[in-house]
N, C-alpha and C positions, 0 to 999 in steps of 0.2 A: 553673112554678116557684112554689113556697110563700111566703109571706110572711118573705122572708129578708136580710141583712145585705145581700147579695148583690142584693136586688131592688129595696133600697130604693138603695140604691149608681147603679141603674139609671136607677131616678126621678129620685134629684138629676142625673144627669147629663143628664136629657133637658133638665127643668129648665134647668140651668144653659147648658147648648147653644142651647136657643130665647132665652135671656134675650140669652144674648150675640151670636147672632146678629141679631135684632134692632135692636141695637145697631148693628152691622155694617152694615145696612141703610139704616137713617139717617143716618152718619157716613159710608159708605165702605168700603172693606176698605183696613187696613193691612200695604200690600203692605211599636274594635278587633276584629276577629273573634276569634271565642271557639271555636275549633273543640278536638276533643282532642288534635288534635295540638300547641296551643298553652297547652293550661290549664298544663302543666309549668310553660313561659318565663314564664308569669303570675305565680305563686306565686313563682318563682326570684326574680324581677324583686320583687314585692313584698317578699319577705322581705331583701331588700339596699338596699330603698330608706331611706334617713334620715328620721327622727323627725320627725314637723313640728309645727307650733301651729297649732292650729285658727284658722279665721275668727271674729270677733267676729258677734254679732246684726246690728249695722247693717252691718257687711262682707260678711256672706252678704244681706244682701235687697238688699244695689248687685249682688252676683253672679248673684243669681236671674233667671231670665227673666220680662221684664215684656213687657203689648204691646206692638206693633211690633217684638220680637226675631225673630221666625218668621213669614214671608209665608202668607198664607193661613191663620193662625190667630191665635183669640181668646185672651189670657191674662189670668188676673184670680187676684187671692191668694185661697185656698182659704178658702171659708165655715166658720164653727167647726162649724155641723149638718148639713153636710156631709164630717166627718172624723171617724174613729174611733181615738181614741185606744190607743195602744201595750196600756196597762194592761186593755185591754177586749177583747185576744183572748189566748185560753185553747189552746195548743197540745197535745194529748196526747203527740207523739214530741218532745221538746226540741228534737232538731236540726231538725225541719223549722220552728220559730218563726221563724226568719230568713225564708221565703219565705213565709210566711203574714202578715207584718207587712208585707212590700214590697207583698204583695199587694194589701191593705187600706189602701195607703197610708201608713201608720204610721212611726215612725221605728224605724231600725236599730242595735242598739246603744247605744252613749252618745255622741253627738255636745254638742261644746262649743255648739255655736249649730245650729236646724232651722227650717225652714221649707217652708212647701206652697206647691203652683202647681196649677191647673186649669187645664190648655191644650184648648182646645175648634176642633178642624178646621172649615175651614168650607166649606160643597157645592163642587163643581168646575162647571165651567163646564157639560159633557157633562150631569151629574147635572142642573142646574138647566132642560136641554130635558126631558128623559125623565120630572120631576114631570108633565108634562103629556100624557103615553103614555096610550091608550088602555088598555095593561094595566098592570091593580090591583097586577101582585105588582113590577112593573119601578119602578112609581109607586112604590110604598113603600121599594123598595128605596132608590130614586133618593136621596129626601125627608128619609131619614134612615141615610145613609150616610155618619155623622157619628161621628168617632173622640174619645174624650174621655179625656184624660189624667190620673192625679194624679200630681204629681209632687212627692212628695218628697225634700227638699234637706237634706245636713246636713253640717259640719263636724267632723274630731275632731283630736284633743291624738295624739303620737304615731302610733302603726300603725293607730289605728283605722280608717282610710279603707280600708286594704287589707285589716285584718280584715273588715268588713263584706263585701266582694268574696266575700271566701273564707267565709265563714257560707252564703252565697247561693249559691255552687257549690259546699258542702259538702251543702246541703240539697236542691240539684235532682237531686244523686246518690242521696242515700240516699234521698230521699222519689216517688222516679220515680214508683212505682208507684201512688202515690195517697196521702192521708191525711186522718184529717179533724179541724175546728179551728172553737173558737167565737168568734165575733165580735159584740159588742153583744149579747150573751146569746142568737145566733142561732146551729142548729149548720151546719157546713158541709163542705162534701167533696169534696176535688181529687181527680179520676179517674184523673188524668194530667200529665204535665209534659214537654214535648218541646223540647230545645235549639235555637234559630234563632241565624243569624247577624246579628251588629254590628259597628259600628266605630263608637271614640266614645273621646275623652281617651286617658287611659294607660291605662285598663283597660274592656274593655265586655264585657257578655255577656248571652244575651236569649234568652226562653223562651216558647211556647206553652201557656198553663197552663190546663185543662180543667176545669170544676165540674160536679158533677153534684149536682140537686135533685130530688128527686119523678118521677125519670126522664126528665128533660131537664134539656140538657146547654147549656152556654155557656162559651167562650173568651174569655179573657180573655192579651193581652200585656204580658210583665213583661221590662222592660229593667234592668239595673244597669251603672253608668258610675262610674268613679272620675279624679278629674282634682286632683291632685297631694293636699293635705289632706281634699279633699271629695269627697262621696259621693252620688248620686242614685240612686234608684229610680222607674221611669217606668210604672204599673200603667194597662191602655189597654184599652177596650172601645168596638167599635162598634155602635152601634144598629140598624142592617141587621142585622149577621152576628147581633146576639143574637134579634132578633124573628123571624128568618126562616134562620136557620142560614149558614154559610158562615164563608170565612178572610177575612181584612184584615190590611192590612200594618203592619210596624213601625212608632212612632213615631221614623221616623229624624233627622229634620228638626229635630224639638224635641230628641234626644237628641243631637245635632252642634250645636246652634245653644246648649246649654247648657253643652256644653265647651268652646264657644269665649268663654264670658264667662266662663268660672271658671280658662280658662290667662293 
């Protein structure tokens, strides 16, 4: 892949995985389905739900996940050079900007209070014998089969919470097919976008989202949770599956363990 938004996204997160892991080392470790048949009830449900008021700044970062919220993972408040601000990606189809911003981490909409989190997985127990395998590709596998989150957090005034929902399932629909959208003056190009299952707050829904660069391809998963005024996007790449091809699983763990602070 070319020197891309995309790639460098990659870097901070290895970055930020080794840093915290480390950490880790030292210290210790501190231990809704969205099918079609349900996106109707979704929207139903959202458009009958009452008006609410957003969370203040310091009510959303007591809601946010801090370390020790999620076993087996590191969390730390996202680095400024580490994030790409809203204003700095360039969508060509309007409607697919909602998925292109969760993607990138960004915020959605217009939230009265936002905030980021980097949730960084950390090796499994299995993973940490097989660094030591005699083969290279099992070894690498192993070593860096570390799944990195950004998660951004925001509150809104009103409907917002459940428009943003429906922005992001408007946008997986019409944008299936692919689209492409610049980020930090980088261009970029989702191949593909394939619906996965969630459960999460009052509303969850979660995507397989495909990029393609210079003729290689990387996955990337996008979660979105809404849990009564508030809104998250969960944008999640593993280091195995992008160096070396393959799926990885949901961030389900952080995407449960963050509607349980925000009910």
């Amino acid at each position: 892949m070319r020197s891309t938004a995309i790639r460098r996204t990659a870097v901070a997160a290895i970055a930020v995985s080794l840093a915290l892991l480390a950490t880790a080392c030292g210290g210790g470790s501190d231990s809704g389905s969205s099918d079609k048949g349900t996106d109707a009830k979704g929207k139903e449900s959202a458009a009958a739900a009452p008006a609410a008021k957003a969370l203040s700044a310091a009510e959303l970062e007591k809601a946010a996940l801090a370390q020790g919220d999620v076993k087996g993972h590191k969390i730390s408040k996202a680095a400024a050079k580490d994030t790409i601000a809203v204003d700095d990606i360039k969508v060509e189809k309007k409607v697919c900007a909602p998925l292109a911003d969760a993607l990138m981490g960004a915020q959605v909409g217009e939230p009265g209070a936002f905030t980021k989190r980097t949730v960084v997985s950390e090796p499994k127990k299995g993973d940490l014998a097989k660094q030591d395998s005699g083969d290279a590709e099992e070894a690498f596998k192993a070593a860096f089969d570390i799944t990195t989150t950004q998660l951004a957090l925001g509150s809104y005034d009103g409907k917002g919470a459940q428009e943003s929902v429906a922005s992001l399932r408007t946008a997986a629909t019409e944008c299936a097919g692919g689209f492409e959208f610049t980020a930090a003056g980088e261009k970029q190009k989702v191949a593909k976008i394939t619906e996965e299952q969630v459960k999460g707050g009052e509303e969850a829904v979660a995507w397989t989202v495909q990029l393609e660069q210079g003729g290689e391809k990387a996955e990337f998963k996008l979660v979105a949770m809404r849990q009564g005024a508030s809104f998250a996007s969960f944008s999640s790449m593993n280091l195995a599956a992008m160096g070396g091809g393959g799926d990885f699983e949901l961030p389900t763990a952080v995407v449960e363990a963050q509607a349980a602070k925000l009910a």
